[in-house]
N, C-alpha and C positions, 0 to 999 in steps of 0.2 A: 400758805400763799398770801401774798398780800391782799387786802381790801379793797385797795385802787390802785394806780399806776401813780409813779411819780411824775411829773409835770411842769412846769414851768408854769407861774399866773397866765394866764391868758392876755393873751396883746391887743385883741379884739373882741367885738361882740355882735353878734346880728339877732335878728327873733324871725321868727316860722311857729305857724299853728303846731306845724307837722315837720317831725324829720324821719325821715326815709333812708336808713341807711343799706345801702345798697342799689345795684342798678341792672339786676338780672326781671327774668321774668317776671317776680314775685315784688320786686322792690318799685318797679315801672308798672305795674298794673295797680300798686296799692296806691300809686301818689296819681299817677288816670283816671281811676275810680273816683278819689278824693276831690279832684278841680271840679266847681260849684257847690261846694257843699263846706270848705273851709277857705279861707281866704289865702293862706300861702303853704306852698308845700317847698319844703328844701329837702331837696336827690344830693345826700350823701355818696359819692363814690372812689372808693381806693387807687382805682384808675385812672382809665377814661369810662365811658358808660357802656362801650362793648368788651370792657376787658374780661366780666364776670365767668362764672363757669356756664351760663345761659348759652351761650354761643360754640360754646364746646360740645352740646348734645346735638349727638348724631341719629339715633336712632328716630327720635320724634316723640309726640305727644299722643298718649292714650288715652279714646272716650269710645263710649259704644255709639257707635258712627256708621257702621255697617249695616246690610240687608240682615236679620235673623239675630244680630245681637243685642243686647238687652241690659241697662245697667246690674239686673241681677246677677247677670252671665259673672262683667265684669268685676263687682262684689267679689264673686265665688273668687274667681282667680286672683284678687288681691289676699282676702285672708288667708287662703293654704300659703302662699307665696309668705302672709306675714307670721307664718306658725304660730300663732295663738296667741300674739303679742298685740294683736291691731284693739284700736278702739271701733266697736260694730256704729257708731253714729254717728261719725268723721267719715269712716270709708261710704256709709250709705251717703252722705254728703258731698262725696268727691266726685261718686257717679253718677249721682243723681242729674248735680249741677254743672257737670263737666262738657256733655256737648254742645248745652248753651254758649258753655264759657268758650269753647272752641271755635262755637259760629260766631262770638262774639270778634274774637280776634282775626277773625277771616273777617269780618265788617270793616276792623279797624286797618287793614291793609294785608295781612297776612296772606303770601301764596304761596299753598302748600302745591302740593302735586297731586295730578289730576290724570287720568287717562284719555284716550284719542277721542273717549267718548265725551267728556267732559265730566265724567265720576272720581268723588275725591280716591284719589289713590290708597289705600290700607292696607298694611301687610304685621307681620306677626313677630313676636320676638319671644322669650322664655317664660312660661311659666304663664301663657295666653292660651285661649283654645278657641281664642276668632282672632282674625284680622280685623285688628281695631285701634292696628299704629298708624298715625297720619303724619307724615313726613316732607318736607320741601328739599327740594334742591337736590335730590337723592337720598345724602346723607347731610346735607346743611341744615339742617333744620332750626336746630339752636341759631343759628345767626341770622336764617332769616325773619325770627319771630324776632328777635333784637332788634333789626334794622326795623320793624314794622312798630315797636315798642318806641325807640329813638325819636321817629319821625314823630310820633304822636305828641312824643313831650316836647320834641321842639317846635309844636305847634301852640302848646298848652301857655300862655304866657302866667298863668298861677302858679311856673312849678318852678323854681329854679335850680341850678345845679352846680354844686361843688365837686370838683375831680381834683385827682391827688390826694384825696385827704382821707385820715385815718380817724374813726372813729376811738378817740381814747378812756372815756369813762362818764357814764350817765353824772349829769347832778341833778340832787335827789330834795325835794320841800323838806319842810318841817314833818310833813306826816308821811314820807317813805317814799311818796309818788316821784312823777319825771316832775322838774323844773328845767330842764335843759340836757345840754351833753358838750362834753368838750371836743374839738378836733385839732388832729395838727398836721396845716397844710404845706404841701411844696409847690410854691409858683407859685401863687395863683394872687400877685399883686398884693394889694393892701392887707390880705386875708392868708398874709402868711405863712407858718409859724404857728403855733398854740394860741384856739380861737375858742370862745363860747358862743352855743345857740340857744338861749331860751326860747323855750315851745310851752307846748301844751300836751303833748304825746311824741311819740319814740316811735317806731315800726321797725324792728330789725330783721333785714332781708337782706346779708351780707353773707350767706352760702355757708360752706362747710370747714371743717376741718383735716384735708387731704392730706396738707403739710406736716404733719403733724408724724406721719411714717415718713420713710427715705422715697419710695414709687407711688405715685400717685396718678391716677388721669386729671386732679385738679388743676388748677392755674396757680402761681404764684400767692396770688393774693389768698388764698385760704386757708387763712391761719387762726381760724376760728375766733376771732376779735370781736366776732357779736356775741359769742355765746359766751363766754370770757367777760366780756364789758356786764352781760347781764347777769350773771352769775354773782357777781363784784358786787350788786347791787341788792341784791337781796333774791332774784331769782331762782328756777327751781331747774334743776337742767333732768331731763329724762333720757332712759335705754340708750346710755352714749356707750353701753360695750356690743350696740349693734352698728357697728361698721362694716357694711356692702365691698367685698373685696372682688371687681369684675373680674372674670376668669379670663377673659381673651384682650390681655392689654399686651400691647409689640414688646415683644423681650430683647433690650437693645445691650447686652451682654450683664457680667456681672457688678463692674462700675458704675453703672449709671444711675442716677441721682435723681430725684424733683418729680416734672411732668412730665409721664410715657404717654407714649400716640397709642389712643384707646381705636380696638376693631369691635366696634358696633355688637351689639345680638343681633341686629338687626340683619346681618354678614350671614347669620346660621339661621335666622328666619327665613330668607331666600336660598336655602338649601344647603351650605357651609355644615362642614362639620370634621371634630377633633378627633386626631390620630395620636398612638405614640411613634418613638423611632420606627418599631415595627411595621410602623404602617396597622396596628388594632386600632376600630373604633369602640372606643375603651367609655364611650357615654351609653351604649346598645346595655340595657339589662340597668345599668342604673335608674334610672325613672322612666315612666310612662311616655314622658314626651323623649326621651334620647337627653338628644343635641340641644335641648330648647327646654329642658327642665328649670326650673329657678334658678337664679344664679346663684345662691349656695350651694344647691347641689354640682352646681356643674366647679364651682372653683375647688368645693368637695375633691372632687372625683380628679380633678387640675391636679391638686397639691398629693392626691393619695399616690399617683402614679407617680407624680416625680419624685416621689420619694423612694416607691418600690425599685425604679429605673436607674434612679440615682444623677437624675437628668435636670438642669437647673431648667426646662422648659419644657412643652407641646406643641404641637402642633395644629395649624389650622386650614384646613383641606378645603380649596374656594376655586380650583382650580378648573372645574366645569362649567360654573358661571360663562366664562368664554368676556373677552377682549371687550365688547359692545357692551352685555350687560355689568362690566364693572364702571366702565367709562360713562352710563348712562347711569345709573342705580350710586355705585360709589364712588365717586369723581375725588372726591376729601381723601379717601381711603386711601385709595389706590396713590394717587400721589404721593401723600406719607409713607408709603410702604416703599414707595421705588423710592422717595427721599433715602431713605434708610437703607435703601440697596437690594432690598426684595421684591420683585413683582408677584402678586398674586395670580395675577393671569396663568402665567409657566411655574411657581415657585412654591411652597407652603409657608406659612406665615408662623414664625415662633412665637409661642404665646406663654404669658404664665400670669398669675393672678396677681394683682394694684390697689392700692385702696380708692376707691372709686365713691361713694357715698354714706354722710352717717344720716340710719335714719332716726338718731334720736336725737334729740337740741333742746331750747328753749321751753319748758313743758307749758301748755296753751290750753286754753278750751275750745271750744268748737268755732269761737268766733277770732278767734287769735291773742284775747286778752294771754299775759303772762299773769303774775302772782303779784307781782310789783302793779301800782296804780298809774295806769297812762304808757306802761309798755306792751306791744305787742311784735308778737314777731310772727314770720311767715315764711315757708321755702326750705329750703335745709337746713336754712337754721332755727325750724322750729321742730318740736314734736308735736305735732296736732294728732296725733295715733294713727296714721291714715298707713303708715307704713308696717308698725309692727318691729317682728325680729329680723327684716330683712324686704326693700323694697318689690316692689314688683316693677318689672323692663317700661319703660315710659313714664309711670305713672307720676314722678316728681315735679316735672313741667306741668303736669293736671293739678297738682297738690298747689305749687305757686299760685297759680291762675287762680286756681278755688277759691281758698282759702285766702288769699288778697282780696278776692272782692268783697268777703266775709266781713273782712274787717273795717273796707271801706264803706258796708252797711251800716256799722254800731259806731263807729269811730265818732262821725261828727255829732251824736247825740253826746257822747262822752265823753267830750274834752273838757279837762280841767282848768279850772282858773288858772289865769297866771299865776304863778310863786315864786316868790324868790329862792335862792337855792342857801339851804342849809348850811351852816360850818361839816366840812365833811373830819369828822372824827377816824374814821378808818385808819390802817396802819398803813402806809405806801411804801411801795418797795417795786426795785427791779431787778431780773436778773441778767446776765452775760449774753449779750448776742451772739458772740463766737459760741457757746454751749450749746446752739441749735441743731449741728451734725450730727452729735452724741444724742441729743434727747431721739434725734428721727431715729435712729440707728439701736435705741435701747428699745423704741413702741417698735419699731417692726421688727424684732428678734424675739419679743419676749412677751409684744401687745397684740400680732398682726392677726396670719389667719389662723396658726395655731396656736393655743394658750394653753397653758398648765399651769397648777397653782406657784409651784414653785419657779417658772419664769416670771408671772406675773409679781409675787414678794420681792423678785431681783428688780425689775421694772422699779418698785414703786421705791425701793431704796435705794436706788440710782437716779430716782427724778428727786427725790428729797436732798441730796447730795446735791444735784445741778441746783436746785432752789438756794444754796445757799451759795453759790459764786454771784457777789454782787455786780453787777451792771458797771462799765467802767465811762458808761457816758450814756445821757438820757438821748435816746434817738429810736428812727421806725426797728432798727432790728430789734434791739432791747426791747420795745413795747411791745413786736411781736412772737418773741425770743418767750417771753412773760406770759402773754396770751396761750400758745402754744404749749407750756408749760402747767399753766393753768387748768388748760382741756385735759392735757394727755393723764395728770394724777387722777380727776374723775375718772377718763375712761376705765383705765386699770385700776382704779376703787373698784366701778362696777363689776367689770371685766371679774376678779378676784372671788368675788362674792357670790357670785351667778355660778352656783357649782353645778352646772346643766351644759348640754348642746344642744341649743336653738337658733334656726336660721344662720344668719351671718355670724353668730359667736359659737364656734367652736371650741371645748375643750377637751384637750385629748384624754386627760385624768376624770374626765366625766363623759363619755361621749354619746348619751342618750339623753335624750328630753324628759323633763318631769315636772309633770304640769300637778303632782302632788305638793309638791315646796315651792314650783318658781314660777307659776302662773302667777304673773303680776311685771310691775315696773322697781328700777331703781330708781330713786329719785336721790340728786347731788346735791346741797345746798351750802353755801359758804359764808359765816359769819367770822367778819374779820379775821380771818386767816386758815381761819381750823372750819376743817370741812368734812360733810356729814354726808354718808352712803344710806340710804333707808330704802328698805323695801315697800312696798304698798300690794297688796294681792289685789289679784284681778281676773275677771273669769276667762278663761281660754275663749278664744273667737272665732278661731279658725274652722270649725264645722256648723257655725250656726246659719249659712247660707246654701243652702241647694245650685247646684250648676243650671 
């Protein structure tokens, strides 16, 4: 893969202490944090600033908030959830700080729901053993922490905000660190077209890599361009073959492409649950909790049936709910559902499993530094270890929030001089944006939730093939055609290597855990083209907490 993208000189320039790429939870709380403490922050965003996947989450945000629950409670439930893959002093960090972080954002305007009593509303979702999801709007949640995010910054006059624009490739000093970052905007007046920001530091908080399969509950814009961009740069990218594939996303036949309408856990924490044709409930004997066991197991148990059945979907059984509490509880849902021509009230809902969340990215420490000097990343598109081999239901919105503020602690101690940016020596190159179908359609056949060695070698000799159709004009598909590209050879590096079944990675030619060989992480890193899988061991995590 190339070492940077190809580009056109830059036609402008501006400077910011801080650039913030991204404008979801994670990206808006780190540049919030940041105003009085550095002088300018620039909100990078691919959109507009509610386009991200922030607003897309329905279920809500998890902190120990409840009567009788206990950040240790929540500990417990994250590491089994992360199968032995979590880092133990990230997650103690997430719950620790987490219902600060929460009351914090209820300070800052956030209204979540509340009972007649005036008690914050919390209810439960997979692979929890309290009610300790705090949710707005029913199932709005995501948007209405956005909109309480939004209003903030456009209070903030230290923050300003580019939209349309695509982050294309860090520039890097003399000694490796950030000097800047290029972007190339649409609209957006004077500012273009292919621009530079010298800074002082980098934040990357630009989400995930959904796009990257053919179904996805992602947004558009996820095409993993931060993790990609950091990568390019000397970064270290971690656990990117643990890809969260939700098990109850709308199965809108076998055509369909892109972004499916995700049915919450949060559907089967208020009593929902999965059937096959039969009418079996085919989760009863699989885990302890049924219907609400981790979402690996439940997409587990999703794809074992459809295969037994020979059925491209399941079912999802919500029908007792009744009329009032869908209308009151899932307002988002339920709309989407009749969109698509199903009510849930009278109907069952077809489901089958999406790629939904990676929980590995950008590799961090605990404050959100990356490997590179003056980059830090946060959100999905980092790994801070809080996740493991497989997130736990909410806890992503809490990881943002955290670990944003983490970074908006150390950050202004640690900005770097200004530097000019380097001759970049790298090799540049782009590949084919029409090649984007085929690459989604080679990761989700051969990368998605089943893998075996031998799809995964087809995989990676089919992306090496697409890597060499060159780009027949420098534009956003081609960059993100590239980016995409970039991710998916990682993942299925990882993927390939990991001769184990843990959490979200599934292999059918391996399908038991072994924490004798594969306790630890892969770590990706990419120099000038040629790119390196490494293992690093690490002690299994997931029994070091008591419930």
């Amino acid at each position: 893969m190339p070492g940077r993208l190809t580009a056109p000189a830059p036609g402008w320039t501006t400077e910011a202490d801080v650039v913030v790429i991204g404008s979801g939870i994670a990206g808006l709380t780190a540049a919030l944090r940041l105003v009085g403490h550095v002088d300018k922050v620039l909100v990078v965003t691919k959109d507009v600033l509610a386009a991200g996947s922030t607003q897309w989450a329905q279920g809500g945000i998890a902190a120990a908030l409840g009567p009788g629950d206990t950040p240790e409670q929540h500990e417990h439930d994250t590491l089994v959830a992360g199968a032995g893959a979590c880092d133990l002093d990230a997650v103690r960090a997430l719950v620790r700080e987490g219902p600060e972080a929460v009351y914090e954002l209820i300070a800052l305007g956030t209204r979540f729901d509340h009972s007649s009593e005036g008690v914050l509303s919390l209810t439960r979702e997979g692979g929890h053993h309290r009610d300790r999801i705090a949710h707005a709007g029913g199932d709005a949640t995501g948007a209405e922490i956005q909109r309480a995010l939004i209003a903030a910054v456009e209070r903030a006059p230290e923050i300003e905000v580019v939209q349309h624009a695509l982050a294309v490739d860090l520039l890097l000093a003399d000694d490796g660190g950030v000097a800047g970052v290029t972007l190339h905007v649409i609209g957006e007046g004077e500012r273009d077209g292919v621009g530079a920001v010298h800074c002082r530091a980098v934040v990357v908080a630009s989400g995930g890599l959904g796009q990257v399969f053919s179904q996805t509950t992602n947004p558009a814009v996820s095409t993993g361009d931060g993790l990609a961009l950091a990568v390019r740069a000397g970064a270290t990218l971690r656990d990117l073959e643990f890809v969260q594939f939700h098990p109850t996303v709308m199965y809108l036949g076998p055509d369909s492409t892109g972004q499916q309408p995700l049915i919450s856990e949060a559907v089967r924490g208020e009593g929902a649950f999965l059937v096959d044709d039969a009418g079996d409930r085919f989760m009863q004997g699989q885990h302890e909790l049924a219907d609400l066991a981790p979402r690996d197991v439940v997409a587990k148990a999703i794809m074992r049936r459809m295969l037994e059945t020979g059925r491209p979907h399941m079912w999802l059984d919500a029908r007792h709910l009744g009329s009032e509490f869908w209308e009151k509880r899932f307002p988002t849902i339920l709309a989407t559902t009749r969109s698509h021509g199903v009510d849930p009230v009278t109907e069952l809902i077809p489901v089958a499993p999406a790629c939904h969340y990676a929980s590995g990215g950008i590799r961090t420490d605990l404050w959100g530094r990356s490997d590179v000097p003056g980059l830090y990343a946060t959100g999905e598109a980092a790994c801070s270890g809080v996740h493991g081999a497989n997130r736990l239901a909410s806890n992503s919105l809490l990881e943002g929030l955290v670990f944003s503020r983490r970074i908006a602690t150390v950050l202004p101690a640690e900005l770097r001089p200004w530097a000019d940016p380097a001759e970049d020596t790298r090799t540049a190159g782009l590949v084919a944006g029409h090649t984007r179908r085929e690459l989604q359609e080679v990761m989700t056949s051969r990368a998605g939730v089943l893998r075996t060695a031998a799809g995964l070698e087809e995989a990676g000799a089919l992306l090496d093939k697409l890597a060499g159709v060159p780009a027949e004009a420098v534009d956003l598909d081609s960059w993100e055609t590239t980016n995409l590209l970039t991710v998916s050879g990682a993942l299925a590096d990882a993927a390939l290597l990991r001769e184990e079944t843990r959490g979200s990675h599934w292999r059918e030619d391996f399908p038991d855990r072994d924490d004798t060989r594969w306790s630890g992480h892969f770590d990706v890193t990419v120099n000038d083209g040629t790119t390196t899988c490494a293992f690093v061991p690490a002690p299994a995590t997931d029994l070091l907490a008591a419930p």
